[in-house]
C-alpha positions in Angstrom: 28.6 110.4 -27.3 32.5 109.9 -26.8 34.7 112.1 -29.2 38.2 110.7 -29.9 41.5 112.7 -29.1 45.1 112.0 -31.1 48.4 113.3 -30.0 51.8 113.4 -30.6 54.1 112.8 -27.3 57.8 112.8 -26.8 57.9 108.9 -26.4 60.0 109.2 -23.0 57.2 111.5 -21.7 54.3 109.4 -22.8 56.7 106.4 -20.4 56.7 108.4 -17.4 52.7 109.2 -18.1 51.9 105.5 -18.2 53.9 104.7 -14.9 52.5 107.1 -12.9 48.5 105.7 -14.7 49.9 102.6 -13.6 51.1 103.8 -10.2 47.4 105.6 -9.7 45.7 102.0 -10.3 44.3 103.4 -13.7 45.2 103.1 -17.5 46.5 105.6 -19.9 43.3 107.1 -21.2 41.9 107.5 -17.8 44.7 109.1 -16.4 44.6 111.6 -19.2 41.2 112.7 -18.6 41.5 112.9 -14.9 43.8 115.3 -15.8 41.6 117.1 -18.0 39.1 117.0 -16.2 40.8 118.6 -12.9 42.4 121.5 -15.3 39.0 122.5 -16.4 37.6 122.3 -13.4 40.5 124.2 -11.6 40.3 127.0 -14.9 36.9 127.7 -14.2 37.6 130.5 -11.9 38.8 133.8 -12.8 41.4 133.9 -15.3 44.4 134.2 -14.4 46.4 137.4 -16.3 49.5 136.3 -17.2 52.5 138.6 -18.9 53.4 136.9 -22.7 56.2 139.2 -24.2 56.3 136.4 -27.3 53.3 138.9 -28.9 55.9 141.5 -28.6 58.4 139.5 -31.0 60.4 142.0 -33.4 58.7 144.8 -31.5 62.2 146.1 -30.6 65.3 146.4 -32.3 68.0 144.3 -31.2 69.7 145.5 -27.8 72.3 142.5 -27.6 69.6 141.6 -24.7 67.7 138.4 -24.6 63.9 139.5 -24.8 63.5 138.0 -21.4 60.0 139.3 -20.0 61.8 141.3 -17.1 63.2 142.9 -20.5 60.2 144.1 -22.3 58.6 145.2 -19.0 61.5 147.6 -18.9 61.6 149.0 -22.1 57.9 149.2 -22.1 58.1 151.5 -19.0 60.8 153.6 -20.8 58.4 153.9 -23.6 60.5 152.6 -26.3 
């Protein structure tokens, strides 16, 4: 049995989804599942480890710096 999925899209976004379903011969709901489909397929490797300083939010006190990523790798290293 079929489940249903709602979202919210930006509606200039959701435009350029349904010209390029309609470029690809296929409608809107198709071309959202093909594209479903090929992420889980793709994700179903090894994960890949990826560097997200946004857990680190308010870790440090303010530097004047943006807390870039490059940032927090640095200050981690320094140990502060």
């Amino acid at each position: 049995m079929t489940k249903v999925l709602t979202l919210r899209i930006d509606p200039v976004l959701l435009e350029k989804a349904e010209a390029r379903a309609a470029r690809l011969g296929v409608d809107r709901a198709q071309y959202v599942r093909s594209l479903i489909e090929e992420d889980v397929a793709e994700g179903s490797g090894k994960p890949v480890s990826r560097f997200a300083s946004s857990d680190l939010a308010g870790l440090y006190e303010g530097s004047g710096k943006a807390a870039t990523n490059q940032e927090v790798r640095n200050r981690l290293r320094r140990g502060r």
